[in-house]
C-alpha positions in Angstrom: -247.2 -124.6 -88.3 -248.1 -122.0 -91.0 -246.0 -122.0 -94.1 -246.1 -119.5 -97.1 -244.2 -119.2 -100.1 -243.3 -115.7 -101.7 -242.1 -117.5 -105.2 -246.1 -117.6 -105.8 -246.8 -114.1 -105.7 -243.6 -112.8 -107.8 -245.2 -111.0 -110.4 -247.3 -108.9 -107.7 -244.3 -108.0 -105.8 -246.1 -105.5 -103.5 -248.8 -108.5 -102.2 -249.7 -108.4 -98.6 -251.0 -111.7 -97.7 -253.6 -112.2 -94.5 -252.9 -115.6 -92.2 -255.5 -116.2 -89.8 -253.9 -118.4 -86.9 -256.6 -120.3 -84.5 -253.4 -121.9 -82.0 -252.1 -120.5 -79.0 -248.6 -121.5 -80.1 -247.3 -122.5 -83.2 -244.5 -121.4 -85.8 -244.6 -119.5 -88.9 -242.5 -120.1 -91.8 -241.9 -118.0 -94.5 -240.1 -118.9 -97.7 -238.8 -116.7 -100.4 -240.3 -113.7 -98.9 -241.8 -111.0 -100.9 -244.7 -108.4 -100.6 -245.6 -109.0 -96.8 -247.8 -110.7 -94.6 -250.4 -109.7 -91.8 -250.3 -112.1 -89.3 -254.0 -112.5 -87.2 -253.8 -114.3 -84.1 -257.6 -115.8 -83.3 -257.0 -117.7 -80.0 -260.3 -119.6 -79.4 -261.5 -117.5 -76.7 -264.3 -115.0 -75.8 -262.9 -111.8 -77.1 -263.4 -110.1 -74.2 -260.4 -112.1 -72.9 -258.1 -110.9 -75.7 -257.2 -107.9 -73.6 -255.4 -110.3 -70.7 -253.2 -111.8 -73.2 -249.9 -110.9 -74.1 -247.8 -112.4 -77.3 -244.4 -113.9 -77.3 -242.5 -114.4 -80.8 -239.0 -116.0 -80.7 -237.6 -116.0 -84.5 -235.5 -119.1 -85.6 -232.0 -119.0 -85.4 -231.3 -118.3 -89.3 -234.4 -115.9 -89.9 -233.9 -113.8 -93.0 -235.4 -111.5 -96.0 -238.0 -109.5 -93.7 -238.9 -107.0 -90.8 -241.3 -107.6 -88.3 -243.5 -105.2 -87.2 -246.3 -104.4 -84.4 -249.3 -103.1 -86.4 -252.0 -101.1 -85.3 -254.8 -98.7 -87.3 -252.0 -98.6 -90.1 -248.9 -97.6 -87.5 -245.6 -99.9 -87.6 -243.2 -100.1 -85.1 -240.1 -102.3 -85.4 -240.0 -105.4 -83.4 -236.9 -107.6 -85.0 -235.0 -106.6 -87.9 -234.1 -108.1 -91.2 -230.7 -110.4 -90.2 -230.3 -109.0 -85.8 -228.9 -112.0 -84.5 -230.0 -112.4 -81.0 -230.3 -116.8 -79.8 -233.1 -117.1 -78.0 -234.3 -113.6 -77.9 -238.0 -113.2 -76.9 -240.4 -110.4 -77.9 -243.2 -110.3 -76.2 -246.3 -107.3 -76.2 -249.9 -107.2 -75.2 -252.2 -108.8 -77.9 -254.3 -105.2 -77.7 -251.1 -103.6 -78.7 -251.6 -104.5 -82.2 -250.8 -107.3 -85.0 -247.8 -108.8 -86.4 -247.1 -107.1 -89.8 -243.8 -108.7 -92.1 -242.6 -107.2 -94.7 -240.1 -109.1 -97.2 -236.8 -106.5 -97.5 -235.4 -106.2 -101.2 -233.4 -108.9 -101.8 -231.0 -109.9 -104.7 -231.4 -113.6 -104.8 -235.1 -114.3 -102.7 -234.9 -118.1 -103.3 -231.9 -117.7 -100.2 -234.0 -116.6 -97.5 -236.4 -118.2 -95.0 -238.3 -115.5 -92.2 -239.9 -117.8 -89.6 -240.9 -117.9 -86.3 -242.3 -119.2 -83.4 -245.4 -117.9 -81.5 -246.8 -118.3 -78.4 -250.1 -116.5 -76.3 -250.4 -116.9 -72.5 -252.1 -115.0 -69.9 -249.9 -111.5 -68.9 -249.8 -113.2 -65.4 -247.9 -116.2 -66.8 -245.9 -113.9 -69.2 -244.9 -111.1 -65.9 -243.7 -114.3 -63.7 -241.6 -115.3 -67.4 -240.1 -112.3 -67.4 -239.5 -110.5 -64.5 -237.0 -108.6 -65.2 -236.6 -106.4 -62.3 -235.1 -109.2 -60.2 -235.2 -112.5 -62.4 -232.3 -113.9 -60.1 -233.9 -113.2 -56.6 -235.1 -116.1 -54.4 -238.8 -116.5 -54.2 -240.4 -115.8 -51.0 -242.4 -119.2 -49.0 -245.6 -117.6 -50.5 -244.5 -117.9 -54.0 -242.8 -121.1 -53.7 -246.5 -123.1 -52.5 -247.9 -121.1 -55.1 -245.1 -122.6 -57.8 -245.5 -125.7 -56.9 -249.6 -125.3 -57.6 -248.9 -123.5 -60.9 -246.1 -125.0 -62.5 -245.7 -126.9 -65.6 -243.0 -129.1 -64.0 -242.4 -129.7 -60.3 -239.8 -132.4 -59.3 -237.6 -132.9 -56.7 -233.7 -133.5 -57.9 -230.4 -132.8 -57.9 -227.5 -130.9 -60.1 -225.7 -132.7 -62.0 -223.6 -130.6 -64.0 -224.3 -126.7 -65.6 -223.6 -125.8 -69.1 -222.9 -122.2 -69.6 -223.8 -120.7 -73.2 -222.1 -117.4 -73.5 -223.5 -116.3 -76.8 -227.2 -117.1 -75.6 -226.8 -115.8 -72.4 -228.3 -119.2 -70.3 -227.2 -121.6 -68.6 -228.4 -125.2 -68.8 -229.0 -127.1 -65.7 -228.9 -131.4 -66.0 -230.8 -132.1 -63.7 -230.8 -135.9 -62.0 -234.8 -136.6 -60.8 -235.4 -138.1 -57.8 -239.1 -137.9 -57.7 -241.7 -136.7 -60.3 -244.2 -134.9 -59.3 -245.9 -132.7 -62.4 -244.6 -131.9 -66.0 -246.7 -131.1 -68.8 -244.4 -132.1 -71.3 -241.9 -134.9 -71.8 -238.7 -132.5 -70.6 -237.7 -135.5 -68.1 -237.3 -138.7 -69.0 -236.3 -142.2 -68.4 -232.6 -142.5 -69.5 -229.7 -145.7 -70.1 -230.0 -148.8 -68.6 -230.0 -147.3 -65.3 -233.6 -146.1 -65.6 -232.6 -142.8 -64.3 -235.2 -140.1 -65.0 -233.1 -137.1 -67.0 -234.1 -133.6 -68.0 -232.4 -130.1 -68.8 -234.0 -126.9 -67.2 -232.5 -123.4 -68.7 -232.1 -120.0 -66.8 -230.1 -117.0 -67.1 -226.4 -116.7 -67.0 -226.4 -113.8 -64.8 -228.1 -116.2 -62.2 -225.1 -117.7 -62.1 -225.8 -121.2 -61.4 -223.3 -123.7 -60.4 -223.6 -127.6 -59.4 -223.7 -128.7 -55.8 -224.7 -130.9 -53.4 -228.1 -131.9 -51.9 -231.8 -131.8 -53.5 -233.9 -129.0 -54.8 -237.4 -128.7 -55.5 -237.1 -127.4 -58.9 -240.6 -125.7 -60.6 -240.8 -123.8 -63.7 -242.8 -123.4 -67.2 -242.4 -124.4 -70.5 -242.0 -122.0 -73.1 -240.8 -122.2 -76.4 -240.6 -126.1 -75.9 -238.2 -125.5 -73.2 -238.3 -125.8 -69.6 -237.2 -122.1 -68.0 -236.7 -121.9 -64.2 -238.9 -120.6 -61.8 -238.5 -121.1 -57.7 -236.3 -123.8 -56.8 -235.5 -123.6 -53.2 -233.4 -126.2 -51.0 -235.9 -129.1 -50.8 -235.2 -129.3 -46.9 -236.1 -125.9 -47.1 -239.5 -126.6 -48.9 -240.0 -129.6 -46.4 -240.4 -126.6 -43.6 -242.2 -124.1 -45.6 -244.7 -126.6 -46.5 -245.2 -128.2 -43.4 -245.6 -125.0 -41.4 -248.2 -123.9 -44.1 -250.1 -127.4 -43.6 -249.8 -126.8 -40.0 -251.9 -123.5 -40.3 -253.9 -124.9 -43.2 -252.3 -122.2 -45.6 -250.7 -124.2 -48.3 -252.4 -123.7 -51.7 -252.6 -127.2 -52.6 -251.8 -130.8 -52.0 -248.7 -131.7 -53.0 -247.0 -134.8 -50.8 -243.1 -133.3 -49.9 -242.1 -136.4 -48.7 
């Protein structure tokens, strides 16, 4: 977490402050913006990896009191304007497309306003399978299920228990009842009640049009944003063949167990 404070720089109301961030996530948070900021993203990694790396912002909820720009050799182009409400809209652009350049919009009462976001860099491979927008809905092939199940921040095998649609954010949250727990990388499933049920909530698109039913799933996805987003999640009878038949011709990826 970075955190600035434009009250400091009032008398110097054209300041442009430089933040050097080291993480490959994080959140920045802006108080009383004025003047602007130039945002550096310094990943510890070779540089000559920058150029496989694309970066994700996702502004909080009540952002305010600056424009966010992508920077490069002194152009700005408009990434998220001062006070566009969009829940849990992403931008996202290749780290050799530029910097992130705010700039604090006149304001009548500063002391009001917060800009802050958070921040995350991944490989553009991890970023494409994220967002594929050409088909995010379609089912994944056998191919690119073993390959989830190798890659994925969470793997488990469970069942739907309910769906919450959110109109306004355009997702739908899937409850999710685990059966068995294969891989997560972050505590999105847990031990619940007395019962000592293992719990955990997986978002995807609306348009995807999920719905509860009957019968397992193997469900696989990443994290992002400190959520869990939905990647393949086929039948898990289904998976049982697909995997077997790739073991069978000693094609499957990696060693996972189906049973």
């Amino acid at each position: 977490l970075s955190s600035s404070s434009g009250l400091t720089h009032e008398s110097h109301r054209k300041d442009v402050e430089q933040v050097y961030l080291r993480c490959s996530e994080g959140s920045i948070e802006w108080m009383y913006p004025t003047g602007a900021l130039i945002v550096n993203l310094r990943p510890n990694i070779s540089p000559a990896s920058y150029k496989h790396l694309t970066v994700c912002i996702k502004p909080f909820k009540d952002s305010a009191g600056a424009n966010i720009y992508l920077e490069k050799t002194g152009e700005l182009k408009l990434l998220v304007r001062d006070g566009e409400r969009s829940p849990s809209r992403v931008y996202c652009f290749g780290y050799d497309q530029g910097g992130l350049f705010v700039e604090a919009t006149p304001q009548q009462d500063i002391s009001r306003k917060i800009t802050g976001f958070q921040y995350e860099l991944m490989s553009k491979g991890v970023a494409a399978d994220l967002h594929t927008a050409s088909a995010p809905c379609r089912p994944c092939s056998d191919t690119e299920v073993l390959l989830a199940v190798c890659t994925s921040d969470f793997v488990i095998r469970g069942s739907i228990q309910n769906v919450t649609n959110e109109a306004e954010e355009q997702e739908s949250i899937i409850h999710v009842g685990v059966n068995k727990l294969y891989r997560q990388k972050s505590k999105v499933f847990q031990l619940t009640g007395e019962s000592g049920n293992w719990r955990g909530q997986i978002k995807t698109l609306l348009e995807c049009g999920v719905k509860p039913g009957d019968g397992d799933f193997l469900f696989t996805g990443r994290m992002h944003f400190g959520e869990a987003r939905l990647g393949c999640a086929p039948r898990f009878k289904d998976f049982q063949r697909m995997y077997k038949e790739a073991k069978d011709k000693g094609l499957n990826p990696c060693e996972i167990g189906p049973d």
